[in-house]
C-alpha positions as CSV (number, residue, x, y, z in Angstrom):
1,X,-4.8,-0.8,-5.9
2,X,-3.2,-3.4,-3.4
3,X,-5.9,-4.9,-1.7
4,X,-6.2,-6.3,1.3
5,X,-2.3,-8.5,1.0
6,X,-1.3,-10.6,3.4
7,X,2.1,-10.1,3.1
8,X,4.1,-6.6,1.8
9,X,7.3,-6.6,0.3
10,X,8.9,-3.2,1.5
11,X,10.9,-0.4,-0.5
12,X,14.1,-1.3,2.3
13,X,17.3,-2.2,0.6
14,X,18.7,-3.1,3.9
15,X,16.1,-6.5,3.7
16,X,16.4,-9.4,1.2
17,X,13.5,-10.3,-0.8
18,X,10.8,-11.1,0.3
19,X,10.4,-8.9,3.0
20,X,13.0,-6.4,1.4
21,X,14.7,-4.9,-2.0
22,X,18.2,-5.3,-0.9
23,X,19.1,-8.2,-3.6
24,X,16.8,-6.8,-6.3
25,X,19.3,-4.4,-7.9
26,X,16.3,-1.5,-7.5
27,X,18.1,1.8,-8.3
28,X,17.0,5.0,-6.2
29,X,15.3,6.6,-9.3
30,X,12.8,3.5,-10.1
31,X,12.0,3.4,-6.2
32,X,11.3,7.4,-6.5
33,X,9.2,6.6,-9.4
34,X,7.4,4.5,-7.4
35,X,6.6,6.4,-4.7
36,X,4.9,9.2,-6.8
37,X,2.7,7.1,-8.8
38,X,-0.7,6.6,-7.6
39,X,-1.0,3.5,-5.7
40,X,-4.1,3.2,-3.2
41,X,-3.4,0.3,-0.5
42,X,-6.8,-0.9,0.9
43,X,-6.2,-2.8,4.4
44,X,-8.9,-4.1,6.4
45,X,-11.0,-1.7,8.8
46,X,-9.9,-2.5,13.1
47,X,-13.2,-4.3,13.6
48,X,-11.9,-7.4,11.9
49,X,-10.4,-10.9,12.9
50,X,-7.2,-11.4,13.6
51,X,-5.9,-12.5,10.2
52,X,-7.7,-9.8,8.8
53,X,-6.0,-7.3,11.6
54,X,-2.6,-8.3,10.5
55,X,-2.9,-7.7,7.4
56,X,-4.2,-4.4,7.8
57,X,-1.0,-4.0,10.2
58,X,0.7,-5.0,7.3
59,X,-0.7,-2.7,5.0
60,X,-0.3,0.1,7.4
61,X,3.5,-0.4,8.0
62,X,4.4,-0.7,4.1
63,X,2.0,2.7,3.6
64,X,4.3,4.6,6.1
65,X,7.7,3.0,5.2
66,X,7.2,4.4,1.8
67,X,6.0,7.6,3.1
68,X,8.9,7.8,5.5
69,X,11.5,7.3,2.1
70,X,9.7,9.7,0.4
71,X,10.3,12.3,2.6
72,X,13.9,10.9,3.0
73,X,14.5,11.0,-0.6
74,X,12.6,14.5,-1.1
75,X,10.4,13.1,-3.5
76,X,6.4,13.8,-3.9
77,X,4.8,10.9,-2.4
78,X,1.5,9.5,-4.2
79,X,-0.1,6.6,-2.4
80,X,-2.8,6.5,-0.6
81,X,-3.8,4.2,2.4
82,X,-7.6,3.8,2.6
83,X,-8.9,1.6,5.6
84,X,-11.8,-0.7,4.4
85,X,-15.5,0.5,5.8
86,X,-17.3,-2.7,5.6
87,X,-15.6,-6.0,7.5
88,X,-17.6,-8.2,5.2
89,X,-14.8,-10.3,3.8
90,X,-16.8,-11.4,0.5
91,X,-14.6,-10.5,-2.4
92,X,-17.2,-8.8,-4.0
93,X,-17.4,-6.0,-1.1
94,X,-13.5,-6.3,-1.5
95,X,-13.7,-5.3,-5.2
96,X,-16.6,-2.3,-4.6
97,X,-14.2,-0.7,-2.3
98,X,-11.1,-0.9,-4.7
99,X,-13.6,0.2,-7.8
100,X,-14.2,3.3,-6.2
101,X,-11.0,3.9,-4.5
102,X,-10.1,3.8,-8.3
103,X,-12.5,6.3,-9.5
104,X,-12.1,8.6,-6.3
105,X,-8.2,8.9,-7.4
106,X,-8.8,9.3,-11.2
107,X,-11.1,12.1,-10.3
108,X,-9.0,13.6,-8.0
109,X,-6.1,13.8,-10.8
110,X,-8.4,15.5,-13.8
């Protein structure tokens, strides 16, 4: 689970690190890899402040930039983006909604 990051680094080997793989050496088959494993990116819900709205922007763009490569690269594509309910920013409410983001995914695979 990514949670709520403020800052993304994307699958793009056309942008130097950070914002970008390009100088990383990543090989198409370890990025394919990881664009079928189950990763579940938990951005903040629209109703939030502006910090918090960026970095649900963020998580947005880096959900469908991977998507997008998927689909260029033919692969399966197993992420999930889940837009947070509550707006509380308490950790704790943070953590709930990853826990069961978790446990809704390893359900969903058994």
């Amino acid at each position: 689970v990514c949670a709520r990051g403020s800052y993304y680094t994307l699958l793009d080997r056309n942008l130097d690190y950070p914002d970008g793989i390009a100088d990383m050496g990543v090989r198409t088959c370890k990025i394919k890899y990881l664009l079928k494993r189950p990763i579940c990116i938990l951005a903040p819900g629209k109703d939030s402040d502006e910090k918090t709205s960026e970095q649900a922007l963020n998580g947005r763009v880096c959900f469908e930039h991977a998507a997008s490569l998927a689909k260029t690269f033919g692969t399966s594509f197993g992420w999930k983006l889940i837009i947070q309910k509550s707006t509380n920013k308490r950790i704790s409410c943070v953590i709930v909604e990853a826990t069961n983001a978790l446990f809704e995914s390893a359900a969903s695979t058994s």
